[in-house]
C-alpha positions as CSV (number, residue, x, y, z in Angstrom):
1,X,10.9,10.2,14.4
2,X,8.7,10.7,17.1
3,X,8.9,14.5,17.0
4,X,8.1,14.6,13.0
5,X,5.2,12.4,13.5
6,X,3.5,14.3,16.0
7,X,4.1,17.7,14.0
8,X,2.6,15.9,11.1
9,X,-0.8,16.6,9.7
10,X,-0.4,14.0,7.7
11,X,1.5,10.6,7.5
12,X,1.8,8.7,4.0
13,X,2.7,5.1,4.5
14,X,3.8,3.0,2.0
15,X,4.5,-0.6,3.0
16,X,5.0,-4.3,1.8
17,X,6.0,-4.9,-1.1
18,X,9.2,-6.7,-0.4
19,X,6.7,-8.9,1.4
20,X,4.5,-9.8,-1.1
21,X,6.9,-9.6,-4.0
22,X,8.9,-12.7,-2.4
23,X,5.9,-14.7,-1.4
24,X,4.7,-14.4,-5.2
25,X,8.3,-15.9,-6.4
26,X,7.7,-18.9,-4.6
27,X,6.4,-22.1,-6.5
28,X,2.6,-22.9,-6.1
29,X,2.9,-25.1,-3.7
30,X,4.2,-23.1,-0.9
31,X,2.5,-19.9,-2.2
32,X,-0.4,-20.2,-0.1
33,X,0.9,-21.5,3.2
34,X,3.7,-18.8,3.1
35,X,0.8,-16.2,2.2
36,X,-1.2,-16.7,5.1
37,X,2.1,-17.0,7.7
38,X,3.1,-14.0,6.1
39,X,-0.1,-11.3,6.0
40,X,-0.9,-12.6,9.5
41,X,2.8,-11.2,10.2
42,X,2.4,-8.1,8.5
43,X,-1.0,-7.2,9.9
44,X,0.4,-7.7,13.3
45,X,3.0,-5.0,12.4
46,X,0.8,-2.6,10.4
47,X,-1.2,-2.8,13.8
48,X,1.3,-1.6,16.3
49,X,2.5,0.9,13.2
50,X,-0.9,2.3,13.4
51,X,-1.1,2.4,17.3
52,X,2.3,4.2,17.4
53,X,1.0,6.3,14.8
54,X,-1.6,7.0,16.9
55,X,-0.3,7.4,20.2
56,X,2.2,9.4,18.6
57,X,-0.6,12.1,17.0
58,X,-4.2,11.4,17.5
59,X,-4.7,13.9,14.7
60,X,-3.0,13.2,11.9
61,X,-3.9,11.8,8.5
62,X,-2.5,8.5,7.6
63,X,-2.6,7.6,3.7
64,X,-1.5,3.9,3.1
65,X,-0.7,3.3,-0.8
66,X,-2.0,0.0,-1.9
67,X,0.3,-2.1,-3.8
68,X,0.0,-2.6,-7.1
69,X,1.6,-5.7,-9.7
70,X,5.0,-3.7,-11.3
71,X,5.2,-7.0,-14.2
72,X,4.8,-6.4,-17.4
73,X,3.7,-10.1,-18.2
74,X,0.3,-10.5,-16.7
75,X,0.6,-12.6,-13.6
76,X,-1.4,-16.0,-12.8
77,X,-4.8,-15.4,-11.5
78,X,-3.7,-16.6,-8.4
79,X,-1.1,-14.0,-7.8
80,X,-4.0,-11.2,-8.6
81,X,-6.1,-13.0,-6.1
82,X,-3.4,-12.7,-3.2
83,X,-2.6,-9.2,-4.1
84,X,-6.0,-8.4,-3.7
85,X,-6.4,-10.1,-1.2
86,X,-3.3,-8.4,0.6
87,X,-4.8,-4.8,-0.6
88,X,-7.9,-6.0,0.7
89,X,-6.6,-6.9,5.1
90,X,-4.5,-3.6,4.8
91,X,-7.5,-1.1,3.4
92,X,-9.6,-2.9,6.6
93,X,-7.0,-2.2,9.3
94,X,-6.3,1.7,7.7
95,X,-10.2,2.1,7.7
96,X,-10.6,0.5,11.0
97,X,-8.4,3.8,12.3
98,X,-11.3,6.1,11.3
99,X,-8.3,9.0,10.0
100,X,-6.4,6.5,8.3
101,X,-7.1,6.3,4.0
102,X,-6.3,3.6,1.8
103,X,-5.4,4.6,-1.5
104,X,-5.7,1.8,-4.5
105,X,-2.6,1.8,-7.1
106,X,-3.3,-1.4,-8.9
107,X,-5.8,0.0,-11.2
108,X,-3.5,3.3,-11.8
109,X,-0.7,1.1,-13.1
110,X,-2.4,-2.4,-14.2
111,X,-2.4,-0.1,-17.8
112,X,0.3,1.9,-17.4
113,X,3.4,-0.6,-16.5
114,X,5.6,1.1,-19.7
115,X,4.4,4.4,-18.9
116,X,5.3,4.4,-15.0
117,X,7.5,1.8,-13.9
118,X,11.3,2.8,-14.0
119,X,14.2,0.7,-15.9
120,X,14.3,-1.6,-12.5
121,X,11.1,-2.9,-13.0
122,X,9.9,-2.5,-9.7
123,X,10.0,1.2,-9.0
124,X,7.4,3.6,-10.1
125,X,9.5,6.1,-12.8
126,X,8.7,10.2,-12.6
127,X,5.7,9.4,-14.3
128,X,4.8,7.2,-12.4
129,X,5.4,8.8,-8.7
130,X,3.8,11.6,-10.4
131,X,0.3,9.6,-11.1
132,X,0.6,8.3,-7.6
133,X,1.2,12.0,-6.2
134,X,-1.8,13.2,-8.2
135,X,-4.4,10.4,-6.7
136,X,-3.0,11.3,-3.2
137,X,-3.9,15.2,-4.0
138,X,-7.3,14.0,-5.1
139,X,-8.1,12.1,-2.2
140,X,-6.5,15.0,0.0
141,X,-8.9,17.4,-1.7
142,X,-12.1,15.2,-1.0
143,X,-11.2,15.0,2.7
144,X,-10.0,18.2,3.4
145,X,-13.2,19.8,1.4
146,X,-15.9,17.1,3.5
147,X,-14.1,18.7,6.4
Protein backbone atom coordinates (compact mmCIF):
# COMPACT_ATOMS: atom_id res chain seq x y z
CA UNK A 1 0.00 0.00 0.00
CA UNK A 2 2.68 2.06 0.76
CA UNK A 3 3.61 2.72 -2.88
CA UNK A 4 -0.21 3.75 -3.89
CA UNK A 5 -0.36 6.07 -1.03
CA UNK A 6 2.56 8.05 -1.78
CA UNK A 7 1.59 8.22 -5.62
CA UNK A 8 -1.75 9.48 -4.29
CA UNK A 9 -2.87 13.00 -4.62
CA UNK A 10 -5.50 12.17 -2.79
CA UNK A 11 -6.64 9.59 -0.05
CA UNK A 12 -10.54 8.99 0.77
CA UNK A 13 -10.94 7.39 4.07
CA UNK A 14 -13.91 5.95 5.16
CA UNK A 15 -13.96 4.38 8.64
CA UNK A 16 -16.09 3.19 11.67
CA UNK A 17 -18.98 2.18 11.19
CA UNK A 18 -18.78 -1.32 12.37
CA UNK A 19 -17.66 0.53 15.54
CA UNK A 20 -20.35 2.64 16.18
CA UNK A 21 -23.04 0.47 14.73
CA UNK A 22 -22.35 -2.22 17.56
CA UNK A 23 -21.90 0.22 20.35
CA UNK A 24 -25.54 1.66 19.32
CA UNK A 25 -27.02 -2.13 19.68
CA UNK A 26 -26.11 -2.32 23.05
CA UNK A 27 -28.84 -1.64 25.89
CA UNK A 28 -28.68 1.78 27.60
CA UNK A 29 -26.90 0.97 30.20
CA UNK A 30 -23.68 -0.07 28.81
CA UNK A 31 -24.10 2.39 25.79
CA UNK A 32 -22.14 4.99 27.29
CA UNK A 33 -19.28 3.35 29.07
CA UNK A 34 -18.68 1.16 25.90
CA UNK A 35 -18.86 4.62 23.92
CA UNK A 36 -16.22 6.31 25.53
CA UNK A 37 -13.76 2.95 25.78
CA UNK A 38 -14.55 2.68 22.28
CA UNK A 39 -13.93 6.37 20.50
CA UNK A 40 -10.91 6.67 22.83
CA UNK A 41 -9.83 3.35 20.83
CA UNK A 42 -10.60 4.56 17.60
CA UNK A 43 -9.12 7.99 17.88
CA UNK A 44 -5.91 6.33 18.88
CA UNK A 45 -6.05 4.43 15.56
CA UNK A 46 -7.35 7.24 13.24
CA UNK A 47 -4.11 8.97 14.76
CA UNK A 48 -1.46 6.61 13.78
CA UNK A 49 -3.76 6.17 10.36
CA UNK A 50 -3.21 9.75 9.84
CA UNK A 51 0.66 9.83 10.82
CA UNK A 52 1.18 6.83 8.38
CA UNK A 53 -0.79 8.69 6.00
CA UNK A 54 1.42 11.35 6.52
CA UNK A 55 4.76 9.96 6.68
CA UNK A 56 3.76 8.03 3.81
CA UNK A 57 2.87 11.40 1.52
CA UNK A 58 3.14 14.77 3.13
CA UNK A 59 1.14 15.95 0.15
CA UNK A 60 -1.77 14.32 -0.29
CA UNK A 61 -5.40 15.09 0.32
CA UNK A 62 -7.09 12.99 2.87
CA UNK A 63 -11.09 13.14 2.68
CA UNK A 64 -12.67 11.27 5.76
CA UNK A 65 -16.61 10.50 5.13
CA UNK A 66 -18.53 11.12 8.27
CA UNK A 67 -20.93 8.50 9.22
CA UNK A 68 -24.22 8.90 8.89
CA UNK A 69 -27.58 6.77 10.77
CA UNK A 70 -28.56 3.98 7.68
CA UNK A 71 -32.23 3.26 9.95
CA UNK A 72 -35.15 3.89 8.68
CA UNK A 73 -36.92 4.18 12.14
CA UNK A 74 -35.55 7.38 13.69
CA UNK A 75 -33.18 6.44 16.38
CA UNK A 76 -33.33 7.63 20.29
CA UNK A 77 -31.91 10.96 20.83
CA UNK A 78 -29.21 9.46 22.46
CA UNK A 79 -27.98 7.51 19.64
CA UNK A 80 -27.99 10.95 17.43
CA UNK A 81 -26.11 12.44 20.26
CA UNK A 82 -23.15 9.79 20.13
CA UNK A 83 -23.16 9.85 16.42
CA UNK A 84 -22.59 13.32 16.52
CA UNK A 85 -20.57 13.15 18.85
CA UNK A 86 -18.35 10.46 17.04
CA UNK A 87 -18.65 12.76 13.75
CA UNK A 88 -17.70 15.40 15.84
CA UNK A 89 -13.72 13.74 17.58
CA UNK A 90 -13.03 12.48 13.92
CA UNK A 91 -13.75 16.02 11.87
CA UNK A 92 -11.22 17.48 14.87
CA UNK A 93 -8.41 14.91 14.33
CA UNK A 94 -8.92 15.16 10.15
CA UNK A 95 -8.80 19.08 10.58
CA UNK A 96 -6.03 18.97 13.05
CA UNK A 97 -3.90 17.48 9.87
CA UNK A 98 -4.32 20.81 8.07
CA UNK A 99 -4.73 18.63 4.34
CA UNK A 100 -6.99 16.32 5.85
CA UNK A 101 -11.19 17.13 5.06
CA UNK A 102 -14.08 15.98 6.77
CA UNK A 103 -17.00 15.44 4.82
CA UNK A 104 -20.65 15.30 6.72
CA UNK A 105 -23.10 12.36 5.26
CA UNK A 106 -25.66 12.46 8.05
CA UNK A 107 -27.57 15.36 6.67
CA UNK A 108 -27.25 13.81 2.91
CA UNK A 109 -29.06 10.72 3.99
CA UNK A 110 -31.05 11.64 7.31
CA UNK A 111 -33.94 12.28 4.26
CA UNK A 112 -32.98 10.11 1.84
CA UNK A 113 -32.72 6.51 3.71
CA UNK A 114 -35.32 4.89 0.82
CA UNK A 115 -33.71 6.76 -1.79
CA UNK A 116 -29.95 5.69 -0.95
CA UNK A 117 -29.55 2.90 1.29
CA UNK A 118 -29.29 -0.55 -0.54
CA UNK A 119 -31.68 -3.80 0.23
CA UNK A 120 -29.07 -4.58 3.30
CA UNK A 121 -29.88 -1.68 5.14
CA UNK A 122 -26.67 -0.62 5.87
CA UNK A 123 -24.91 0.11 2.53
CA UNK A 124 -25.42 3.24 0.56
CA UNK A 125 -27.26 1.83 -2.96
CA UNK A 126 -26.03 3.53 -6.51
CA UNK A 127 -27.93 6.37 -5.53
CA UNK A 128 -26.66 6.66 -2.84
CA UNK A 129 -22.69 6.18 -3.48
CA UNK A 130 -23.55 8.50 -6.21
CA UNK A 131 -24.80 11.50 -3.74
CA UNK A 132 -21.83 10.72 -1.64
CA UNK A 133 -19.51 10.85 -4.88
CA UNK A 134 -21.10 14.20 -5.80
CA UNK A 135 -20.45 16.05 -2.29
CA UNK A 136 -16.84 14.61 -2.46
CA UNK A 137 -16.57 16.45 -6.16
CA UNK A 138 -17.91 19.58 -4.56
CA UNK A 139 -15.62 19.78 -1.83
CA UNK A 140 -12.77 18.70 -4.33
CA UNK A 141 -13.75 21.67 -6.44
CA UNK A 142 -13.72 24.24 -3.49
CA UNK A 143 -10.19 23.11 -2.58
CA UNK A 144 -8.63 22.68 -5.65
CA UNK A 145 -10.23 26.28 -6.95
CA UNK A 146 -8.92 28.16 -3.24
CA UNK A 147 -5.66 26.60 -4.42
Amino acid sequence: MDKTIKDSDMILVSIGGNDVRSILSLNDLAKEDQFKVRLDSYLGNLKQTMKVLRSTNPNSIVIFLGLYNPYEKASNVEDIRLLNEWNYNTQQVVEEDGKGIFIPTYDLLKFNLGQYIAKDGLHPNSAGYQALANRVSKSVETIITNS
